[in-house]
C-alpha positions in Angstrom: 7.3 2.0 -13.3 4.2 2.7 -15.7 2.0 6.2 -15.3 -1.2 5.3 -13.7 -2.5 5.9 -16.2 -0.9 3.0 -17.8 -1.0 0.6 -15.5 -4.9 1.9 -15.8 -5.2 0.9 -19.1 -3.0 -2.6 -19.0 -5.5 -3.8 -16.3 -8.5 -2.3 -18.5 -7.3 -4.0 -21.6 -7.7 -7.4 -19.3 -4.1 -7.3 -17.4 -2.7 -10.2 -15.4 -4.9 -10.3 -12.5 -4.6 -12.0 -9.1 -7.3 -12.8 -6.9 -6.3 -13.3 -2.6 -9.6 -13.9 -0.6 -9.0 -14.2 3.7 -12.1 -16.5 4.4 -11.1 -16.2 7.8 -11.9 -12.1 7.8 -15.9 -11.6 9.1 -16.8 -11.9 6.2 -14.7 -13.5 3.6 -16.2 -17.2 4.9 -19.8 -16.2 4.4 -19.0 -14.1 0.9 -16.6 -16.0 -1.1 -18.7 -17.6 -3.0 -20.8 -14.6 -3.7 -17.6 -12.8 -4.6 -16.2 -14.9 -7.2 -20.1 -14.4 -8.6 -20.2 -10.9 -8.8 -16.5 -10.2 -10.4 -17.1 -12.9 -13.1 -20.5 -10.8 -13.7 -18.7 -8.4 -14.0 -16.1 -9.4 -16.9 -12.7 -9.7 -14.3 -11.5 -12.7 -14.7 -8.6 -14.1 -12.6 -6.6 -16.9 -13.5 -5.2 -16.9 -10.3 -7.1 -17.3 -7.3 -6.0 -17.8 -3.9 -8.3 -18.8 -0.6 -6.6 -17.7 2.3 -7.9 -20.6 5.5 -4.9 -19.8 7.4 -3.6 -16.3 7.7 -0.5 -17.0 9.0 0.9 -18.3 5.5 -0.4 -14.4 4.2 3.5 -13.9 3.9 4.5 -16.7 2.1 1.2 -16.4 -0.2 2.7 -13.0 -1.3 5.6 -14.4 -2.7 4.2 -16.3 -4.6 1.5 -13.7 -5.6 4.6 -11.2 -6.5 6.0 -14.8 -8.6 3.1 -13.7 -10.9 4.0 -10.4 -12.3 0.6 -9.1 -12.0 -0.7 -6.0 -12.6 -3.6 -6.2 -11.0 -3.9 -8.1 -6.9 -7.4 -8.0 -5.5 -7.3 -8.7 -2.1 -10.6 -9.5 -0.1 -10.5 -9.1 3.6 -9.8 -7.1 6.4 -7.2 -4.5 7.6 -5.1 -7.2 8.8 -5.1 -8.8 5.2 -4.9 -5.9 3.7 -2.0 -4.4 5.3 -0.2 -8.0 4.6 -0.7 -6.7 1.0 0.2 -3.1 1.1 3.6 -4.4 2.5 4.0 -6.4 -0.1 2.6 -4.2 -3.0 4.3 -0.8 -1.8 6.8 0.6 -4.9 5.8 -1.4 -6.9 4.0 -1.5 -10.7 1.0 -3.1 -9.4 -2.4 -2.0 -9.0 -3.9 -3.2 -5.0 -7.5 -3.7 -5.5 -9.9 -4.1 -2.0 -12.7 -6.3 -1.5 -13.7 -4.6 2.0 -14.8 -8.2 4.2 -13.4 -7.3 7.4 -14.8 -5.9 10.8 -13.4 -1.9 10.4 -12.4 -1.5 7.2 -10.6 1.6 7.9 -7.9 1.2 4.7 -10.9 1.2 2.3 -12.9 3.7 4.4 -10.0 5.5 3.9 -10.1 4.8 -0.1 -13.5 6.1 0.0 -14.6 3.1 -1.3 -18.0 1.1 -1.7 -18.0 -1.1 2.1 -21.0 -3.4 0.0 -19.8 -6.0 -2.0 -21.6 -5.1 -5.6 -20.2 -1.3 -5.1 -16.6 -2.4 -4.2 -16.7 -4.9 -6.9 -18.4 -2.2 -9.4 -15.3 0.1 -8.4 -13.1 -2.6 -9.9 -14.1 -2.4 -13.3 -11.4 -0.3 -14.4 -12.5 1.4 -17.8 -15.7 1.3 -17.4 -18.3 4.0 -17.0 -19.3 3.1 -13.7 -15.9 1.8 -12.9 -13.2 2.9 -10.7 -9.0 4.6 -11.9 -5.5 3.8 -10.3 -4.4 6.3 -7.8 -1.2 6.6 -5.9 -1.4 7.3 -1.9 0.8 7.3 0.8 2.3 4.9 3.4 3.6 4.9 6.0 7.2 3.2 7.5 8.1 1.6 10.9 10.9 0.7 12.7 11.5 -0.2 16.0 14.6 -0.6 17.7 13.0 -2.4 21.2 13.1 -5.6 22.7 10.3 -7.0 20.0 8.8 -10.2 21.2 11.3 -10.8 23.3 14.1 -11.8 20.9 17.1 -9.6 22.5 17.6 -6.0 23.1 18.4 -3.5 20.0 16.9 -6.3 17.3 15.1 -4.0 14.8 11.7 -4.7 12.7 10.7 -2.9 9.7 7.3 -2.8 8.2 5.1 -0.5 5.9 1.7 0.4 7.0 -1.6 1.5 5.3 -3.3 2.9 8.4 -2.3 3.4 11.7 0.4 2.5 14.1 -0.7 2.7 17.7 0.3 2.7 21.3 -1.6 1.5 25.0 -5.3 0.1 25.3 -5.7 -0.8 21.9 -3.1 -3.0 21.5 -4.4 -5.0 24.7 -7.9 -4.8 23.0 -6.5 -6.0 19.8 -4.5 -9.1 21.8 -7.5 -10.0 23.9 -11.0 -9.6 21.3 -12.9 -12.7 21.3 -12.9 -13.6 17.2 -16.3 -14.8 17.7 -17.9 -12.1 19.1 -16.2 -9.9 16.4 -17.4 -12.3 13.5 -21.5 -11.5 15.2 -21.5 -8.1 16.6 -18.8 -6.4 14.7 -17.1 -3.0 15.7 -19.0 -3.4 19.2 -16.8 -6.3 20.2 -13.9 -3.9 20.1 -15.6 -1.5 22.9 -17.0 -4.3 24.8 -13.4 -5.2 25.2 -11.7 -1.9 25.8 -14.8 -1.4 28.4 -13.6 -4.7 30.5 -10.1 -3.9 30.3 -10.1 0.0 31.1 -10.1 0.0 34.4 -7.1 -2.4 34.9 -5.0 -0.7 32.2 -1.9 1.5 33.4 -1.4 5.1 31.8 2.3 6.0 30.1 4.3 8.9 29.1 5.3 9.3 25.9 7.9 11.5 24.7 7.2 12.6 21.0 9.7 13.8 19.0 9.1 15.9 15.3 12.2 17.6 14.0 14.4 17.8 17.0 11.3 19.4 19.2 9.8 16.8 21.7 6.4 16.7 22.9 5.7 14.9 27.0 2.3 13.3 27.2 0.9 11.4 29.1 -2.2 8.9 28.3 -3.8 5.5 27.9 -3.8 5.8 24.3 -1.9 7.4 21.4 -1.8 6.7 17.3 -0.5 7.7 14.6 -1.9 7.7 11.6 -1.4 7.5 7.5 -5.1 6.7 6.8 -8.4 8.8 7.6 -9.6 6.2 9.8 -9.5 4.6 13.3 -11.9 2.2 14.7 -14.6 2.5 11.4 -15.0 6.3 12.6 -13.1 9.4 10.3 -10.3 11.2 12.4 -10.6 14.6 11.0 -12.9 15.8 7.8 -9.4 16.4 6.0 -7.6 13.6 6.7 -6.8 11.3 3.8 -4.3 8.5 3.2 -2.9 11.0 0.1 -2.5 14.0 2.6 1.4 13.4 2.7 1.1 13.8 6.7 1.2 11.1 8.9 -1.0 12.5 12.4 0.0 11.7 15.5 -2.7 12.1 18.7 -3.3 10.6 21.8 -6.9 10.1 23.3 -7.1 11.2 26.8 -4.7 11.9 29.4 -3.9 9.7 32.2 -6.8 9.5 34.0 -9.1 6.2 32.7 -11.9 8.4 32.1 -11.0 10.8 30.3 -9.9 8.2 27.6 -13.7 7.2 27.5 -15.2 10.8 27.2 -12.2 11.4 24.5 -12.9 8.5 22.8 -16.9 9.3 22.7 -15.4 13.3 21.4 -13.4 11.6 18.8 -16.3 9.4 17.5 -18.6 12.3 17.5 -16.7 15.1 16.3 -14.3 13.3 14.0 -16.1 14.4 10.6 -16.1 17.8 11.7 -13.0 18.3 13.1 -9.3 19.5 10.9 -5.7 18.1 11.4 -4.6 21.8 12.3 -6.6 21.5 15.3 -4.5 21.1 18.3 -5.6 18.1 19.2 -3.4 16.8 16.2 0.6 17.0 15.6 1.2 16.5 11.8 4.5 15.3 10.5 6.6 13.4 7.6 8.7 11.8 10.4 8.1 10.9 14.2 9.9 9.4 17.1 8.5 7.8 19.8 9.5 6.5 23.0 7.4 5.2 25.9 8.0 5.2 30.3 7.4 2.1 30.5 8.9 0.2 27.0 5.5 -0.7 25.3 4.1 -3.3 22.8 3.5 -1.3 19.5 0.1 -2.4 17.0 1.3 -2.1 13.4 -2.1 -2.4 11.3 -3.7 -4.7 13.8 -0.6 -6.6 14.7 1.8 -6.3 17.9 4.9 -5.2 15.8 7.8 -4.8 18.3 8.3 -2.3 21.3 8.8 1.2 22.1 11.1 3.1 21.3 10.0 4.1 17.7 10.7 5.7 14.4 7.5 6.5 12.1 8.6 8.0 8.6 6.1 8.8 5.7 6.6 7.3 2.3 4.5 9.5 -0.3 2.8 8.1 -3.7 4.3 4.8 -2.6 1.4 2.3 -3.1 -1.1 1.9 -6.2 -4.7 1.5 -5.3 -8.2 1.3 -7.2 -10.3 3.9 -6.0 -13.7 5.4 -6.8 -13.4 7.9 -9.5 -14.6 10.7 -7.1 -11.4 10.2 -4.9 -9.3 13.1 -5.2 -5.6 12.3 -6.1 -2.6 14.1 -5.6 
């Protein structure tokens, strides 16, 4: 593995650079064109360039990404398409560059970086004034030992995530979003869901366990996350995707409206608020198991079922962020 700083310089110096655009984010469709625009104005050329139309080949794209040897992979998208990447691109010496075309954006929120597509693409002109630096930051790693998808009891699925795993109404709201209404309204198409399925969603307990000490909640809804973000909106004013915590917290107990008022406290008071706060349990390594057995949302997509194991994997991934982002 190179420093940063250079892999910095190698990708300055006009690396091998890849190019992986999702036209089928919110975005990506209506942009592509005006992407490829602004990156050749501004000197980043990529000999490879590959148009995602179907995301469900995003695997098998990768490999032959990875075939490359790059040192550079700009990826533009949204968290889904960018969490395909960071499980690709995690320990290894290349640089994961974001082109934020998605509904949320909570990875490159996360990043701190530009969510218009001159800034982001400004951001990618490593060595330049104006220009953005390779950091390192965290990820996270999941495994879970359910009955995933049905395909048999104790079959285990591993993944690495950028920014959150989650639990309960969310996963239903990620299954059941209509993709047009997200591609014209947004973020609002996510509450305009949850809103319609809230009152016929059950509550669970979870038991939460953090070196050998378990925690009984009980609730409609309960992450955990790596990043800083959830839903576009900051969790805490210290949380950061380089923290080396991964936070666990649910939103609401078991009655359905408490999850709203929660959810309203968490949108509201989230810059504001600190991971020591109780509302928070912060942690290297979780386990997680759910009365009933649940679905489990890895990044945006159903990943297996309850139970859980959630482990933190520090300085594991190689990003281009602003200059301004603090890295540790």
């Amino acid at each position: 593995m190179r420093s940063k700083a250079e892999l910095e310089s190698a990708i300055a110096d006009g690396g091998r650079a890849v190019l992986v655009i999702n036209s089928r984010s919110r975005r990506g469709r209506r942009l592509y064109g005006t992407a490829r625009r602004l990156l050749r104005e501004a000197g980043l050329e990529f000999p490879h360039v590959f148009p995602v139309t179907d995301p469900a080949r995003l695997r098998e794209l990768f490999a032959d990404v990875l075939a490359l040897e790059p040192d550079l992979v700009v990826v533009g998208g949204g968290d889904g398409t960018v969490a395909e990447a960071v499980g690709h691109l995690a320990h290894r010496d290349i640089a994961l560059g974001v082109l934020p075309l998605g509904t949320t954006n909570n990875f490159a929120r996360s990043l701190e970086l530009p969510l218009d597509l001159p800034g982001a693409v400004a951001t990618l002109a490593v060595g330049r004034p104006d220009g953005g630096k390779v950091a390192d930051v965290d990820v996270g790693w999941f495994e879970s030992t359910g009955d995933p998808q049905g395909e048999g009891p104790g079959a285990d699925r591993e993944h690495i995530f950028a920014n959150m795993v989650s639990l309960g109404l969310s996963v239903q709201v990620a299954e059941h979003v209509p993709h047009t209404l997200k591609r014209f309204i947004g973020r609002p198409a996510y509450a305009l869901t949850a809103a319609g399925l809230l009152p016929r969603h059950e509550a669970f307990t979870a038991r939460i366990t953090i070196d050998g000490e378990t925690h009984e909640v009980a609730t409609h809804q309960l992450n955990v996350a790596n990043g800083a973000h959830h839903s576009g909106q900051r969790i805490a004013r210290d949380a950061s995707p380089d923290d080396r915590l991964l936070a666990v917290y649910r939103l609401g107990d078991e009655r359905r409206l408490r999850l709203a008022s929660a959810t309203a406290r968490h949108v509201l008071t989230g810059p504001w608020r600190s991971l020591e706060d109780d509302a928070f349990l912060t942690t290297t390594s979780v386990e997680i198991e759910t009365d009933p057995p649940m679905q489990v949302d890895v990044d945006g997509e159903v990943r297996g079922r309850t139970p859980v194991s959630i482990k933190l994997r520090g300085n594991a991934l190689r990003v281009i962020v602003p200059r301004t982002f603090v890295d540790t």
